[in-house]
C-alpha angles and dihedrals in degrees: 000000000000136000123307115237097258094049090052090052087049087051096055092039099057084048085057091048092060090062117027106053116168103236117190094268092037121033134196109259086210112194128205115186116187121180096262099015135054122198133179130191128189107222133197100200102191095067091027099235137141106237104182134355130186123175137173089251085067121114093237087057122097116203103239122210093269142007101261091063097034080063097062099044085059088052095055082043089051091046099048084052101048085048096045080055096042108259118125096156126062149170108234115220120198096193097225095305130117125272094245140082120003095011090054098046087055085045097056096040098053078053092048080050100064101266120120118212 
């Protein structure tokens, strides 16, 4: 029998992490997706610490009508943060998931929001 689906998406994620690290001038835009929640966390990973997080269970965050939007609201939420702290570049980190759909939509709204990945 093959991977489960959680094992494959670990698989694919350490293969990410050799290649996208979140350095002092340019952190790692890390995103979590659960089947009800979205989260995101900027991450510098040389000094291992979470600069900035922002998720849809977050009391500036209206819940949208649906997820998809919801995402994107988290990923302005995540930008104003990360701007207010004095990041405006970033590495964006999947997390093993596709590029589509909720990931996308968090994507696009952190770049609606003024960082540039």
């Amino acid at each position: 029998m093959g991977l489960s689906k959680e094992e494959r998406r670990l698989r694919i994620r350490r293969r990410i992490r050799k290649t996208v690290s979140g350095t002092a001038n340019a952190p790692r835009l890390s995103v979590f997706r659960s089947n009800k929640e979205i989260y995101a966390q900027v991450i510098d990973d040389t000094t291992g610490k979470t600069l900035v997080a922002a998720s849809s269970r977050d009391k500036g965050v209206d819940a949208q009508e649906n997820k998809q939007l919801t995402a994107t609201a988290v990923g302005k939420s995540v930008a104003e943060k990360a701007i207010a702290a004095g990041i405006s570049v970033v590495r964006f980190d999947r997390g093993g998931y596709l590029y589509h759909g909720r990931v996308k939509s968090l994507a696009d709204g952190a770049r609606e929001g003024g960082l540039k990945f």
